[in-house]
TORPA-864178 format. One line per 8 residues: their letters; for each residue y, z, x of C-alpha. Coordinates in steps of 0.02 Angstrom, whole numbers, plus 50000, padded with zeros to 5 digits. Layout:
<atoms>
A	Y/Z/X | ... $
</atoms>
This chain:
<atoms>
XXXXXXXX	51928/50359/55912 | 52052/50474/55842 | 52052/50377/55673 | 51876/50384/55674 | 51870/50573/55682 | 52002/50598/55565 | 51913/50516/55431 | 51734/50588/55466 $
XXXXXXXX	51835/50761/55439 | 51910/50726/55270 | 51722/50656/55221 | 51645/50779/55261 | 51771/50903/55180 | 51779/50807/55003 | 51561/50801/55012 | 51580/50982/55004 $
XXXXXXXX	51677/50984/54897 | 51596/50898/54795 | 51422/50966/54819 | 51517/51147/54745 | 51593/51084/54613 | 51383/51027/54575 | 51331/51186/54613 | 51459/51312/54492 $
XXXXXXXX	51442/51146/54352 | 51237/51177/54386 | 51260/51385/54360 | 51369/51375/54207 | 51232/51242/54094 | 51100/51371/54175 | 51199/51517/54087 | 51222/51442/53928 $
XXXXXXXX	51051/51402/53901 | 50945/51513/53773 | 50795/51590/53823 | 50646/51522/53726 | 50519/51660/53676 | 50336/51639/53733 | 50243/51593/53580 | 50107/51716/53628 $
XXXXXXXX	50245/51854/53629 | 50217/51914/53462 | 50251/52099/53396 | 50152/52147/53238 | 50205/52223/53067 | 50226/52400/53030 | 50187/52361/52868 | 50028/52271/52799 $
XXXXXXXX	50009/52244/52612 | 49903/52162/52493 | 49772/52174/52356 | 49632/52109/52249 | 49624/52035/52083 | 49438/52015/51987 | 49384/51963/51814 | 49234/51953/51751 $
XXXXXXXX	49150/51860/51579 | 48994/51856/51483 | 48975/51809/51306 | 48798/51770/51235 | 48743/51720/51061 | 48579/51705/50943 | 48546/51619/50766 | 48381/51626/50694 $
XXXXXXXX	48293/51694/50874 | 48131/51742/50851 | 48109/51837/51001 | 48267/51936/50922 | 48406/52030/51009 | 48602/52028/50958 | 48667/51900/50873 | 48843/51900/50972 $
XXXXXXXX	48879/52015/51135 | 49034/51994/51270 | 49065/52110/51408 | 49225/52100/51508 | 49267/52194/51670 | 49441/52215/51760 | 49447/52266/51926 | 49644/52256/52014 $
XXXXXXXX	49681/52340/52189 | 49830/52350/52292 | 49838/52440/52472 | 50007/52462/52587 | 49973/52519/52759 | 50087/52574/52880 | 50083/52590/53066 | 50203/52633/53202 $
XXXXXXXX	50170/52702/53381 | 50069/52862/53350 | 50107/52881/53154 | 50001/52786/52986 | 50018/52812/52839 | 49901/52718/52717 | 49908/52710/52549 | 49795/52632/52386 $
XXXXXXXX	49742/52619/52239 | 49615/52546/52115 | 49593/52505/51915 | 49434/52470/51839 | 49390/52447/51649 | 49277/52367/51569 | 49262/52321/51385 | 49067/52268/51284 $
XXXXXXXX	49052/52233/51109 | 48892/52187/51037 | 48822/52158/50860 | 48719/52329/50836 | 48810/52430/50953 | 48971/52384/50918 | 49150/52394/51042 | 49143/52516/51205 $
XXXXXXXX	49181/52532/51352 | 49093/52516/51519 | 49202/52557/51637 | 49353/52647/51663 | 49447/52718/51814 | 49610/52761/51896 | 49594/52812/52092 | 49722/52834/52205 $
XXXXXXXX	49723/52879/52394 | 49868/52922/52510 | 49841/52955/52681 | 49979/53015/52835 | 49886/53028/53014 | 49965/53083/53189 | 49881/53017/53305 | 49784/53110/53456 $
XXXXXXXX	49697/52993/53535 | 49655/52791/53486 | 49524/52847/53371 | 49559/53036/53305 | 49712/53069/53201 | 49763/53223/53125 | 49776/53191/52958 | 49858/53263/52784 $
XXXXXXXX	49760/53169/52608 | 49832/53155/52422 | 49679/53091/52287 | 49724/53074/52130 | 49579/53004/52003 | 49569/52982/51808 | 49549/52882/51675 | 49631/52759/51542 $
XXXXXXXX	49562/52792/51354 | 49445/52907/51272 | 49266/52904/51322 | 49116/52957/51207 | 48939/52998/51230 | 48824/52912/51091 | 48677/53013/51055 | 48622/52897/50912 $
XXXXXXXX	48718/52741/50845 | 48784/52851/50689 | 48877/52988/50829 | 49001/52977/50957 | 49055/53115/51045 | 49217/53119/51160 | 49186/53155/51318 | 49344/53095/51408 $
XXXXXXXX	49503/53039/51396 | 49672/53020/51498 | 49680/53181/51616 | 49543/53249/51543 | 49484/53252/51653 | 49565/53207/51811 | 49563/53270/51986 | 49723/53292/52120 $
XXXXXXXX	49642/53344/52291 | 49769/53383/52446 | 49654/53408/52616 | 49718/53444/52794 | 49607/53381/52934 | 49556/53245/53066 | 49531/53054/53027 | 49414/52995/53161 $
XXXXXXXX	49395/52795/53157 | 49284/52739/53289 | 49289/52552/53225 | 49409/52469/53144 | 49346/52454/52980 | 49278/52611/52964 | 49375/52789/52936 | 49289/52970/52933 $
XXXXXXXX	49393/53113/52862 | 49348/53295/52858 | 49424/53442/52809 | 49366/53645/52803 | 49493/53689/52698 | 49542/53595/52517 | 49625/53629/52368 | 49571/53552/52217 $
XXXXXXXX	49653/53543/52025 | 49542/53489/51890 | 49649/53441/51727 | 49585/53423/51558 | 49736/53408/51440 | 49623/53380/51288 | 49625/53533/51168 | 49444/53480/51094 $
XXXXXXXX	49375/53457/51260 | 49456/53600/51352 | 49416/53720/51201 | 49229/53685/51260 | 49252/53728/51445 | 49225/53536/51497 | 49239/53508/51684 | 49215/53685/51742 $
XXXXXXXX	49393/53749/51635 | 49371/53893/51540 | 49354/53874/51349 | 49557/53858/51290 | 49635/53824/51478 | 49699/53645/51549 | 49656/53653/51710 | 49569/53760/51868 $
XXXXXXXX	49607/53782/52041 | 49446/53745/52177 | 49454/53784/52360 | 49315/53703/52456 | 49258/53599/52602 | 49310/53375/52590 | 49246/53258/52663 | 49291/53051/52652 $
XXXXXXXX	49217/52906/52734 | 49248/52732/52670 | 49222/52555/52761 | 49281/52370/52716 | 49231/52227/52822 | 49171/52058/52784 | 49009/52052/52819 | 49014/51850/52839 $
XXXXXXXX	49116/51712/52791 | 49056/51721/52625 | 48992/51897/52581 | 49135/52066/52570 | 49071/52276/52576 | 49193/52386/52511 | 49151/52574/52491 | 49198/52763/52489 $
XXXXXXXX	49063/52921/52480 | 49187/53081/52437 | 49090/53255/52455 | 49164/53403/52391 | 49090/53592/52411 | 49179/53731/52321 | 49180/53877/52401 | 49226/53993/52241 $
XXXXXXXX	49072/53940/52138 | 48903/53847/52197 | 48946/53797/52370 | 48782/53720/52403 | 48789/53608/52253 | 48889/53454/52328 | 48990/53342/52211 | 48964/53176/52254 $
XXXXXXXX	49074/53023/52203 | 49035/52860/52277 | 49089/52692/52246 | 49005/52532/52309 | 49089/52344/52294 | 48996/52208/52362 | 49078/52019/52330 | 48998/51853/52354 $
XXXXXXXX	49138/51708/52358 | 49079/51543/52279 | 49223/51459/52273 | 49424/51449/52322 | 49440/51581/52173 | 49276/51596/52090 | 49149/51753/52141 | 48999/51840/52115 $
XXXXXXXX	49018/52033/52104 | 48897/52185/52116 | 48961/52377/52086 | 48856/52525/52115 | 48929/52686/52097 | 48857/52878/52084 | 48942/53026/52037 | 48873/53206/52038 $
XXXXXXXX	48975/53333/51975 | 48903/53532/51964 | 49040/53577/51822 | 48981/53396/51712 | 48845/53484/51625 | 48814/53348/51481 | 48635/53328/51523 | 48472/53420/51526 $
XXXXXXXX	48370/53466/51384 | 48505/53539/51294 | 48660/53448/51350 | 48695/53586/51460 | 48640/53565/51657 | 48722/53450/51781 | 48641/53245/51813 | 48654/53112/51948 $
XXXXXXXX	48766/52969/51854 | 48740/52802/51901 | 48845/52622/51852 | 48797/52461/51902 | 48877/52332/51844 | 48852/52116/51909 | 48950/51992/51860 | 49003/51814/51916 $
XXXXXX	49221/51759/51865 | 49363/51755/51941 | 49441/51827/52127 | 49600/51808/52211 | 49644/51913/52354 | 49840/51936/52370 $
</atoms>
């Protein structure tokens, strides 16, 4: 009986022994193991980047066409973008820019251009609330090469060229976005330098200079809404309405510039493409009877080439 005890003692001592040594071999694999992240534990980017690259063709030709036109014509249009946005906690900061120009050469008319345009847009906002920032905006907008106004086929007279003019607008205010894709800036108070570093053009008082200076200072009222969105799997809207109202001279006459993009994809890379833009401008007096009184401007250009988004 005593033999029988004995050993049911040491048994029982060795099974628990055994059972910690399990237990502290158990604890240590448990502590070595890495903790696998959740795959729907994801942080996003501060940064977003990317862009837009379109180019679009058209050549046409005629021999012996009785119904007549030009015998050759080709029109090519450029259009490149690139944004970077940034967003962390309660600051943004968004930043981008676009190129345009276009290029059509035809048999009585000859090489010109069609389109031509430098715009850039930076943007820093503080945020107040989810969909009201306060907001500080840099525009800076010109153009590549010398533009001309033909009054007959014989004349061409410049009208543009690079910085003359162009237009660097700084505006405090508040960016309200109540959707995602589209932002609403507004600002009482904006300053506003209009450049023309072309002695021929500034000599004339072109863009509301006086005759022989380079540039003028406006301080006015800004206001910026532009939206991007697909509007279905196949069909983009990209667009921006700036209105400007100087306070020094003609507040009530608005300038208007307003740019319209709309993009049809047909393929993987291939795309149809429809601009519309409108520009008013009080101190653009190349119009009227006698060249001399402010007009509505209007582009539209179509096309159908190539699109790759970056």
């Amino acid at each position: 009986m005593k033999k029988c005890l004995v050993i049911f003692i040491i048994l029982s001592f060795c099974n628990h022994l055994f059972a910690q040594d399990e237990t502290v071999t158990t604890l240590k694999n448990e502590a070595g193991k890495t903790i696998k992240k959740n795959d729907s534990d994801t942080s996003s980017k501060a940064w977003k980047k990317g862009g837009l690259f379109s180019l679009n063709l058209a050549q046409g030709s005629l021999s012996n066409w009785a119904a007549g036109g030009d015998n050759f014509s080709m029109s090519v249009n450029l259009y490149v973008n690139a944004f970077a946005y940034y967003k962390k906690e309660k600051h943004s900061w968004d930043n981008n820019i676009d190129f345009y120009l276009g290029y059509v050469n035809t048999t009585s008319l000859g090489a010109r251009k069609n389109d031509d345009r430098i715009d850039f847009t930076s943007k820093y906002g503080y945020a107040l609330n989810p969909k009201l920032n306060v907001a500080a905006l840099l525009n800076f907008r010109t153009q590549f090469f010398k533009g001309y106004e033909y009054p007959n086929t014989n004349t061409a007279n410049l009208t543009s060229d690079f910085l003359a003019p162009a237009y660097v607008l700084l505006s405090l205010g508040l960016d309200y976005k109540p959707v995602k894709d589209l932002s609403i800036f507004v600002s009482p108070i904006t300053s506003r330098v209009v450049i023309v570093n072309d002695k021929t053009l500034s000599a004339k008082g072109m863009y509301g200079v006086e005759p022989g200076k380079t540039s003028v200072l406006n301080i006015g009222a800004f206001a910026s809404i532009t939206y991007a969105k697909n509007l279905n799997k196949i069909i983009s809207y990209k667009g921006k309405l700036d209105l400007f109202s100087n306070y020094r001279k003609n507040p009530q006459n608005i300038d208007i510039f307003m740019t319209n993009l709309f993009s049809a994809k047909l393929s993987k890379i291939l795309s149809a493409t429809w601009s519309l833009d409108l520009i008013y401008d009080d101190d653009v007096k190349l119009f009227g009877t006698n060249k001399d009184a402010p007009g509505m401007q209007l582009k539209s250009l179509l096309g159908v080439g190539i699109m790759v988004r970056i």
